[in-house]
Residue, then its C-alpha position, 0 to 999 in steps of 0.5 A: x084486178x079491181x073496177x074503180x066505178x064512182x059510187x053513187x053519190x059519192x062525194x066530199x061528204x063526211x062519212x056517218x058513225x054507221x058508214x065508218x063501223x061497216x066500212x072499218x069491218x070490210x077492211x079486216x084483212x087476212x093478214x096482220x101486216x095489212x091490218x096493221x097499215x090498215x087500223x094506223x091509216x083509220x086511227x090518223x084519218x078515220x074522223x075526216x074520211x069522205x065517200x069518196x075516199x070510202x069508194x077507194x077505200x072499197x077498191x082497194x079492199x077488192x085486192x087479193x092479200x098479198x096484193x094490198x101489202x105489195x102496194x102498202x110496202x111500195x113493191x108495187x104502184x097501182x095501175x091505172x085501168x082500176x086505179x083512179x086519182x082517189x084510190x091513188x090518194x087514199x093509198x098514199x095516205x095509207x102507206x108508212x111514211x118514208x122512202x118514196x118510189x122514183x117517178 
């Protein structure tokens, strides 16, 4: 699985045009359905992305497939050894909305 490490200089500071463009070609995926999940997620929050949530972003780009859509389609919850409280954030956000897991 996946380290979360903080980035250097990560923080609550909005991400530049450039840093979006590389960041938006790290997430192409493998498959359509996370593509999909992945582009509505840029479309509804690209423009206020921070570098933190870039960072999680990244973390989550690590996974392999079919990992990333278990956690997208709520088959899966991240775990906490990779999973910090922004990857955490960042996947709620990017999940469809409806039907939440009991806690």
């Amino acid at each position: 699985m996946p380290q979360a490490q903080p980035a250097p200089g990560a923080s609550d500071e909005r991400l530049d045009e450039r840093a979006m463009a590389r960041l938006q070609w790290r997430c192409r995926r493998g498959l359509l359905e996370n593509d999909i999940f992945i582009t509505r997620f840029f479309e509804r929050h690209g423009s206020g992305l921070t570098r933190a949530q870039a960072q999680a972003i990244e973390t989550l780009m690590d996974l392999p497939d079919n990992d990333l859509l278990d956690l997208l389609l709520r088959r899966k919850e991240p775990e906490p050894a990779w999973a910090g409280a922004e990857v955490a954030a960042v996947l709620e956000l990017m999940r469809p909305p409806g039907d939440r897991l009991a806690a």
